[in-house]
C-alpha positions as CSV (number, residue, x, y, z in Angstrom):
1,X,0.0,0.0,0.0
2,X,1.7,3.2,-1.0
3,X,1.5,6.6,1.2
4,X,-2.2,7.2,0.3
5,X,-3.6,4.1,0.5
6,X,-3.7,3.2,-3.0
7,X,-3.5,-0.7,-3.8
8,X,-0.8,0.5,-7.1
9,X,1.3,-2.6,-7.6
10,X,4.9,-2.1,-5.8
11,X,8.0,-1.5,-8.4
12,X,10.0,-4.6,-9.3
13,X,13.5,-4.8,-8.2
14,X,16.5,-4.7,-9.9
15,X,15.1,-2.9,-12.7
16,X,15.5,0.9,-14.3
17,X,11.3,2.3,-14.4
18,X,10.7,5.3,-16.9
19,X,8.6,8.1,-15.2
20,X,8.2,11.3,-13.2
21,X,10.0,10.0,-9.8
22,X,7.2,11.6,-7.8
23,X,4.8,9.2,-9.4
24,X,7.3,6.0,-9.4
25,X,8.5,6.1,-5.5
26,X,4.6,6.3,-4.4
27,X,5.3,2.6,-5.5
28,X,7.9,1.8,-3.1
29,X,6.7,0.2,0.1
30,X,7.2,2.2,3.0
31,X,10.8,1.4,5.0
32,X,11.6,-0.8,2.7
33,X,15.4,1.2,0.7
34,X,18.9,0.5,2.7
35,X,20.2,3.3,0.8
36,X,19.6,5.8,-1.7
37,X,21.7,7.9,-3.9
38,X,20.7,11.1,-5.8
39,X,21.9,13.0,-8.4
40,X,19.1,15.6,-9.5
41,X,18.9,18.1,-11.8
42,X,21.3,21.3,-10.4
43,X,18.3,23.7,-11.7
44,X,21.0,25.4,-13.9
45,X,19.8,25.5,-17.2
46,X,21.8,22.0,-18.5
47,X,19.6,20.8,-21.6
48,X,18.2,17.3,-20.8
49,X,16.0,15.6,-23.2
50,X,12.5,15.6,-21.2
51,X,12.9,17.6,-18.2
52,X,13.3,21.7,-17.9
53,X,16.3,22.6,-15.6
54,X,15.2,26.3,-15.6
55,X,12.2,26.4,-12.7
56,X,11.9,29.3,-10.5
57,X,13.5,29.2,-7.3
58,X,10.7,28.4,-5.6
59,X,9.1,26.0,-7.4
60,X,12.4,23.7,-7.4
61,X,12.8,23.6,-4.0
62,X,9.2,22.9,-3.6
63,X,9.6,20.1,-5.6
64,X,12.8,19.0,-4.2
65,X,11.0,19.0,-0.6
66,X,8.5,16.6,-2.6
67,X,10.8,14.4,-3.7
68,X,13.0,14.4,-0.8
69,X,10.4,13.5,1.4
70,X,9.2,10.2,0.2
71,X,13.3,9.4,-0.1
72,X,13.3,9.8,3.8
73,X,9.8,7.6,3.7
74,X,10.8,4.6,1.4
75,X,14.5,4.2,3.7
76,X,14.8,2.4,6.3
77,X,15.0,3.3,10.0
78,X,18.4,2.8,9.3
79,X,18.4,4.0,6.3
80,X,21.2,6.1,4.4
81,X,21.1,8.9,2.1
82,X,23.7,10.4,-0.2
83,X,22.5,13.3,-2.1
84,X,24.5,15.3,-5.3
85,X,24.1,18.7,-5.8
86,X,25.9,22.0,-7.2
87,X,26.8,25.1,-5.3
88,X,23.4,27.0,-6.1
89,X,20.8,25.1,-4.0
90,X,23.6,22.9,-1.6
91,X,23.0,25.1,1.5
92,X,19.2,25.1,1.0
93,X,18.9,21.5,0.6
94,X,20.8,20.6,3.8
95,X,18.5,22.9,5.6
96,X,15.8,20.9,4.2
97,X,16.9,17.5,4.9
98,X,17.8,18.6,8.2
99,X,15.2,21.0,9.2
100,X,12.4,19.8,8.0
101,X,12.8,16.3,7.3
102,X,14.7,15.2,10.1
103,X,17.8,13.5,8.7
104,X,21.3,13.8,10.4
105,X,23.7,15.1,7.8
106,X,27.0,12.7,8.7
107,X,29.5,14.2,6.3
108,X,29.5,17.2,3.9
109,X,31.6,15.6,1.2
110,X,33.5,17.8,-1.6
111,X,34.3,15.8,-4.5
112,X,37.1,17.8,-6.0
113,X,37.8,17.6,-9.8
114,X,40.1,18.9,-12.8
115,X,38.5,19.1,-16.1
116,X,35.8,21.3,-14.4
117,X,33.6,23.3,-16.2
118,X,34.5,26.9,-17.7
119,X,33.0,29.9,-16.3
120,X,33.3,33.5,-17.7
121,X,33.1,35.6,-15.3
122,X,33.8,33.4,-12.2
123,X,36.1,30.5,-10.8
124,X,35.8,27.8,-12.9
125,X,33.8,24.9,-11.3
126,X,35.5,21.9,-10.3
127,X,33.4,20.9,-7.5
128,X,30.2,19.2,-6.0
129,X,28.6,18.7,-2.6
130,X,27.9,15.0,-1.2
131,X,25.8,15.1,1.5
132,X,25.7,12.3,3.7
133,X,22.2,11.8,6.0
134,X,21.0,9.0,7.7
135,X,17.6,8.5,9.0
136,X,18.9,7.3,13.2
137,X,22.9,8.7,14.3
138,X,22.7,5.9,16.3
139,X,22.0,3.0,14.1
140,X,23.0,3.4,10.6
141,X,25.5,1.3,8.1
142,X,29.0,2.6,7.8
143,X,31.5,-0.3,6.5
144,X,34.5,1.6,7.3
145,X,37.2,-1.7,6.1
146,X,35.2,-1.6,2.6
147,X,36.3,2.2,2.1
148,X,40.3,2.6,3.6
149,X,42.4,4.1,1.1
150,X,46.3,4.2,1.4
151,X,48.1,6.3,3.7
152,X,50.3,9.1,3.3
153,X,52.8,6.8,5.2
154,X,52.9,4.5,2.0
155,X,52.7,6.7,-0.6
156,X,54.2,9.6,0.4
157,X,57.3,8.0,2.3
158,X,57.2,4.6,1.1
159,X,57.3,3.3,4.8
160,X,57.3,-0.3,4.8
161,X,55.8,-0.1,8.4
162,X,52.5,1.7,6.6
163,X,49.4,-0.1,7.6
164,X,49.0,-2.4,4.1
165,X,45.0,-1.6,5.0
166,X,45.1,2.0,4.9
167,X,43.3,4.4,6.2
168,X,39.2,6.2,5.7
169,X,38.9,8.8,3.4
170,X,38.9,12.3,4.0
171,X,35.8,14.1,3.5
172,X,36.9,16.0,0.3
173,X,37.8,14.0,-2.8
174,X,40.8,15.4,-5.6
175,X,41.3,14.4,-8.9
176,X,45.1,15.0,-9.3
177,X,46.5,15.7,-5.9
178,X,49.9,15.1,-8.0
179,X,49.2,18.7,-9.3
180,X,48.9,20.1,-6.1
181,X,51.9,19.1,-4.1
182,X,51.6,21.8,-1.2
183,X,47.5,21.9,-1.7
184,X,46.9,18.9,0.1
185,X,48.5,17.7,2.9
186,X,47.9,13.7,4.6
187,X,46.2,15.1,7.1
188,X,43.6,17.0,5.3
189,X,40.0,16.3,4.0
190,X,40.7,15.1,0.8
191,X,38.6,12.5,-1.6
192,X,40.4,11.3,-5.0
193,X,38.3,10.7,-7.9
194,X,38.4,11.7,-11.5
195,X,35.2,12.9,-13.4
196,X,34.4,11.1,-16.4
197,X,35.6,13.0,-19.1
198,X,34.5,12.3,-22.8
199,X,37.9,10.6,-23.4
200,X,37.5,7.7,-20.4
201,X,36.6,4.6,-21.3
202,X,33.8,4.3,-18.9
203,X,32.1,7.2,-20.4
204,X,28.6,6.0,-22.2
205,X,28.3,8.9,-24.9
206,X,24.9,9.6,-24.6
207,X,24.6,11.6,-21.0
208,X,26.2,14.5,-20.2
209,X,26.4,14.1,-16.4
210,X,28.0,10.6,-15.9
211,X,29.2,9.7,-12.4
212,X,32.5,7.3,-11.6
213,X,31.7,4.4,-11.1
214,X,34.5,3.9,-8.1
215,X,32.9,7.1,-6.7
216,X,29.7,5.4,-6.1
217,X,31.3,2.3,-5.3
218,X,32.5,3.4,-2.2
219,X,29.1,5.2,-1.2
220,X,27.8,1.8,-1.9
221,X,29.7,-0.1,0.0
222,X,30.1,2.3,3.0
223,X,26.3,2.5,3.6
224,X,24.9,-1.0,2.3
225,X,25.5,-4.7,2.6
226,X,25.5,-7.5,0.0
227,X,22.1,-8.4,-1.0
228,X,20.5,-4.7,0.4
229,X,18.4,-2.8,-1.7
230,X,20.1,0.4,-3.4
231,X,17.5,3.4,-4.9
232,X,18.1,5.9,-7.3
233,X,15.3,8.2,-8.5
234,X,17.2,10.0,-11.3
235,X,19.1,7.0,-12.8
236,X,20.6,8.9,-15.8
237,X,23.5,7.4,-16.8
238,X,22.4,4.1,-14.4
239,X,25.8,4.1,-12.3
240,X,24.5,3.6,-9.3
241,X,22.5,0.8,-10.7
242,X,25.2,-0.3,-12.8
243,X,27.4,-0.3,-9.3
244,X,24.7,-1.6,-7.3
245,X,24.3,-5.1,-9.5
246,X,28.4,-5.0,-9.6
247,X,28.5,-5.0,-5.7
248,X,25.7,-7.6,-5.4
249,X,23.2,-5.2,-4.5
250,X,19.7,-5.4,-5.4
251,X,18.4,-1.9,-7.0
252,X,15.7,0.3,-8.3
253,X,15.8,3.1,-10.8
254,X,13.6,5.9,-12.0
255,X,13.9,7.7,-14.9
256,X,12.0,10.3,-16.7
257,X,13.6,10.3,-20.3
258,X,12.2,6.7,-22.1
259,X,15.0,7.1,-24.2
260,X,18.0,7.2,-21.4
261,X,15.8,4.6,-19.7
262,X,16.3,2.1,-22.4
263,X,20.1,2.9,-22.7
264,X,20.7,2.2,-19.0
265,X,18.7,-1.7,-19.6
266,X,20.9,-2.1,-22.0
267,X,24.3,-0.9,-19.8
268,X,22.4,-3.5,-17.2
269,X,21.8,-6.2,-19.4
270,X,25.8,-6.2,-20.0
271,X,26.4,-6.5,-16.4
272,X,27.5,-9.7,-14.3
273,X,27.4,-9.5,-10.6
274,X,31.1,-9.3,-9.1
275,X,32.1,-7.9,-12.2
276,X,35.2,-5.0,-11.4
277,X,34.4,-1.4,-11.6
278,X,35.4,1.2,-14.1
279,X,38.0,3.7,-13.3
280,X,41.3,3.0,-11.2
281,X,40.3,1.3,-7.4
282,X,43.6,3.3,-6.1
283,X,43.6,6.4,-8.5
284,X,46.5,8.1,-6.0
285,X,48.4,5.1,-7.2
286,X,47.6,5.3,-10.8
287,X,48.7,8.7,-11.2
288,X,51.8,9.0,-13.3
289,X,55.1,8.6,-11.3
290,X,56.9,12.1,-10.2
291,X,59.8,10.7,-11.8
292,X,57.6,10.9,-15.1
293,X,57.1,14.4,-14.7
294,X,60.2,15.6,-14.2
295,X,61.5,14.1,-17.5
296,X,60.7,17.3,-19.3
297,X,62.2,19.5,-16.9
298,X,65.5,17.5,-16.7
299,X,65.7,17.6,-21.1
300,X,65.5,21.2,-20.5
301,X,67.7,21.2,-17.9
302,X,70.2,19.4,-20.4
303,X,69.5,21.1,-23.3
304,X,70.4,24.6,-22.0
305,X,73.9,23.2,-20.1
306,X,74.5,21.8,-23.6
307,X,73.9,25.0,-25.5
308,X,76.0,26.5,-22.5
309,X,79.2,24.5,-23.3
310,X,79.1,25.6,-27.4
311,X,78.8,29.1,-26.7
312,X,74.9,29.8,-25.8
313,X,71.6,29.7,-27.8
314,X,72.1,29.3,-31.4
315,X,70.9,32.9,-31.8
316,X,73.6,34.3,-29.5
317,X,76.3,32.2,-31.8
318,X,74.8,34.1,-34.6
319,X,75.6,37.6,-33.1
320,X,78.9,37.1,-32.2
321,X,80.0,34.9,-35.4
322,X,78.1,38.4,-37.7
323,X,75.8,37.7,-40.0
324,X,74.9,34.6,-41.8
């Protein structure tokens, strides 16, 4: 029986639905989502196929508050919500979640990226907020060994006494903390992951806003178990489906657009449980090698001692030799 009494038949699992979310998760028994994971629309003018990003104020957070609410309804009591969102309606939805519908914001994330997108007249953007709620502080999921990254110990000093296990994650995730050297230290809040540009081999070509998979595979398998159920009302791309069935997670999507609906069955269909992730599981260790990068700087560094020992840039030669 959904919220208002209707006898509508409950949404299969393990499957992406096409429809207006609002409609859809009035179809999802009450209590009955481990965790869910939202990435709406950013109410920024981004041109999806079916839905208009450019609502007044008002009316989006109206309909966020909508949308939001039968979220918190459909978790459990120890339920866990992650929820996406840009820099224009972050501090309003928090106060939303929090004040009004009674969730306990965990962590505020930052997922730092390069690549980010160009601005005119501002900082670029290179950024986006992941809030972290739960339904009870004192019962919720949080697999803490699933999640450990390694430690500055290990990568920064190669110390063969480093804990091979690693450490948790700070609460602000960088793509390329190799081009940052004094940016970031071990200590600080800082989360690695790279967005999926249009080069990556993960990327699916037809949506524009594609999470990383390894970014929602450690929300996944923070705040869920094997065999819980994993939500998504705006599936998109259908990562955190696509994660979810990787993980051994049962999951349900909604969709709006029939046409991204059918291409995230068919990323599905392709699926086998177990099967590994996209993206690098250790990105800091992927990273090209410092030795790498100096190579450039060295071949300069050699170049100009060699032009040194024949008398100076070619140019130079030319002015004391005369004319040529």
């Amino acid at each position: 029986m959904t919220r208002n009494g209707s006898q509508r038949k409950p949404l299969a699992l393990d499957q992406v639905h096409q429809g207006d979310c609002l409609d859809l998760l009035g179809r999802v028994p009450t209590g009955s989502i481990d965790l869910a994971f939202a990435d709406p629309p950013f109410n920024i003018g981004y041109d999806y196929d079916t839905y208009d990003d450019t609502r007044p104020a008002d009316d989006y957070l109206d309909w966020s508050r909508r949308w939001m609410g039968e979220v918190v309804r459909v978790l459990r009591p120890d339920g866990t919500f992650w929820l996406a969102i840009g820099d224009e309606y972050a501090a309003e939805l928090k106060v939303l979640a929090t004040r009004e519908l009674g969730l306990v914001c965990r962590s505020w994330v930052v997922w730092y990226y390069t690549f980010g997108v160009n601005c005119r007249h501002k900082f670029s953007r290179s950024h986006a907020h992941l809030f972290h709620f739960v339904k009870n502080p004192e019962a919720f999921t949080f697999n803490s060994d699933a999640i450990r990254v390694p430690s500055a110990r290990e990568l920064v000093y190669g110390d063969k006494r480093a804990d091979p296990t690693g450490r948790l994650p700070d609460d602000t995730w960088i793509l390329r903390p190799q081009d940052l050297p004094e940016g970031f230290g071990p200590a600080e809040d800082t989360w690695y992951f790279p967005r999926v540009c249009g080069t990556f081999k993960e990327r699916s070509g037809w949506h524009g806003c594609q999470m990383p998979e390894q970014l929602l595979g450690r929300i996944i398998r923070a705040s869920s178990h094997p065999g819980g159920t994993v939500l998504d009302p705006f599936a998109g791309s259908g990562t955190t489906l696509a994660v979810a069935r990787k993980l051994g997670r049962s999951y349900l999507g909604c969709e709006l657009s029939a046409a991204y609906a059918n291409k995230v069955r068919e990323r599905l269909a392709a699926i086998q449980v177990g099967a590994p992730l996209e993206g690098a599981a250790e990105p800091l260790k992927s990273v090209p090698a410092t030795k790498d990068g100096r190579r450039l700087v060295d071949r300069a560094a050699r170049t100009a001692r060699g032009r040194a020992k024949v008398g100076g840039t070619p140019a130079a030669r030319r002015g004391r030799q005369g004319p040529t």
